[in-house]
N, C-alpha and C positions, 0 to 999 in steps of 0.2 A: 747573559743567560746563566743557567743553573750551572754548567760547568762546559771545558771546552770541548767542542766535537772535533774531528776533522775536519768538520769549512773552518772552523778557527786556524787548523794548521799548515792550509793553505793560501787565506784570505792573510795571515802571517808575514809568507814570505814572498809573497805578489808585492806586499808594500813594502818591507822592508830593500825588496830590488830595488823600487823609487826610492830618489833622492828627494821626491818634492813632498811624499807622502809621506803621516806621521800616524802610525795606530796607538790607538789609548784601546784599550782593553779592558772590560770591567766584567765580573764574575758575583755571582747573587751567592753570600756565604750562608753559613748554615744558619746563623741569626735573623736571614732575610736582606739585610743591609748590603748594596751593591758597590764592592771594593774592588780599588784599581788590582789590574797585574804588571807586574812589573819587569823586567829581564829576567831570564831564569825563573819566572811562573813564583817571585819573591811577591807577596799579599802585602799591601799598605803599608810604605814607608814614606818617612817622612816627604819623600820626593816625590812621589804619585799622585797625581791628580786626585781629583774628586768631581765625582759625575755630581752638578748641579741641574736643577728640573728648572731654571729660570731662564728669561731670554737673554738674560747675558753671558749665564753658563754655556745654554746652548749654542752661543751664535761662534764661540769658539772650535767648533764641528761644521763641517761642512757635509758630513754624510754619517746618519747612525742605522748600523746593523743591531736589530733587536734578534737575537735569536729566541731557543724555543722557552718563552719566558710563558711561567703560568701568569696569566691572567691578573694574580691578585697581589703580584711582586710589586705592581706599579699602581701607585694611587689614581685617581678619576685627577686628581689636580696635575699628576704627572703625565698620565697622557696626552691630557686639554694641552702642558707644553709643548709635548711634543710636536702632536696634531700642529697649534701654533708657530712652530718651529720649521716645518713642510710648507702651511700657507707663506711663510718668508725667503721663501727657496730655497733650505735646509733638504737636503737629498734623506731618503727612507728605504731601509732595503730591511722585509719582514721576512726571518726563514720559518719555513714549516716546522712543524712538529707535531707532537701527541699532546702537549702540553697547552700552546698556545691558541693556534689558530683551528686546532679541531675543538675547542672546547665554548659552549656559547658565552665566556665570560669576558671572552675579548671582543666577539661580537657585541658587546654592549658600553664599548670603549670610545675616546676619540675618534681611535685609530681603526674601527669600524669603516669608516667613510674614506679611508686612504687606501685601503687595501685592493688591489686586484681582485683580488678572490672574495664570492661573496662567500662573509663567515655563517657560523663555523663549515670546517671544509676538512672532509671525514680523513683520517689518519691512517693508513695505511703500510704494515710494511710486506716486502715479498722482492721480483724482479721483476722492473716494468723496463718496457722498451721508450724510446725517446724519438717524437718525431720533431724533427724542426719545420717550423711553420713557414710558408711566404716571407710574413713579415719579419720571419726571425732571420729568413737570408738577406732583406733587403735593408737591415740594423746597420744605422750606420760602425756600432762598436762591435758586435757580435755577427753582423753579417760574414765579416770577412774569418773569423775563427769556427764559423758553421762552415763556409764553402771548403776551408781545408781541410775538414772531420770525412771521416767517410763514412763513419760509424762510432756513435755513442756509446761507452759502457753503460747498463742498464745500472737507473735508480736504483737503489734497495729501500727508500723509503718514501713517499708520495705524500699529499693533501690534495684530496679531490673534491676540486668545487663542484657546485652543482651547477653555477652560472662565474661571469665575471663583470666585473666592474664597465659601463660602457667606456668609459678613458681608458681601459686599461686593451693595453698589446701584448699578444700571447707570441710570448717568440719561439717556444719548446712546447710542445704537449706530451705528455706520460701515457701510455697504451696502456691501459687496464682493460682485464676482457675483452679483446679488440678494440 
């Protein structure tokens, strides 16, 4: 993504707990060009990967988090791998933003047809309340860390579809306007 949020500097130290888990982190510099980070937030050394758009770049990932990337950071050939990357049971996790997914130019991506949410999916920020859904208690991963919540801190920033994907499962809903 354009730089790191907060989910970065908790999605961080989730994996760094695991011993099986390995994060590669990549950051979109001011050139546009998407360079490794490296320990202590050090940008492209000789040691640090390099995000390749091919499937054998990709098959070395088992799950990519795109955050809130505009739209036009990733070529139509880059999506198309990704996209191909998901049909080969490569794992996809899209975050919201103002950037990305509220804007019609992702809509018009591979990654269009993977997404939960139908794009674009308006951008909002404020304090929304969090409902968790049936199926979000009956998860097999997320079930069991919903029934221990008692209560959610509210969002402070939303993407409101207007529909969703039929394959897709709403495990949380965001209260806007009631």
């Amino acid at each position: 993504q354009n730089s790191f949020g907060f989910e970065f500097k908790f999605l961080r130290r989730a994996v760094a707990g695991d011993r099986n888990l390995q994060l590669q982190a990549f950051v979109r510099a001011g050139d546009g060009r998407l360079v490794a980070m490296a320990d202590r937030n050090a940008m492209n050394t000789s040691k640090t990967p390099k995000l390749e758009f091919s499937q054998a770049g990709l098959a070395a990932y088992a799950v990519l988090v795109l955050g809130d990337l505009p739209p036009e950071a990733l070529t139509a050939d880059q999506y198309q791998a990704i996209r191909e990357f998901v049909d080969r049971g490569g794992g996809l996790v899209l975050l919201g933003g103002a950037s990305g997914m509220a804007t019609e130019g992702l809509s018009k991506t591979a990654l269009a047809e993977l997404s939960p949410a139908k794009l674009p999916a308006e951008y909002k920020e404020g304090k929304f309340g969090v409902k968790i859904t049936d199926a979000g208690l009956r998860h097999p991963v997320f079930g069991t860390l919903f029934a221990d919540l008692k209560e959610f801190p509210p969002l402070l920033s939303v993407n409101i579809a207007k529909s969703s994907s039929p394959a897709a499962e709403i495990l949380v809903e965001a209260i806007d306007n009631g």
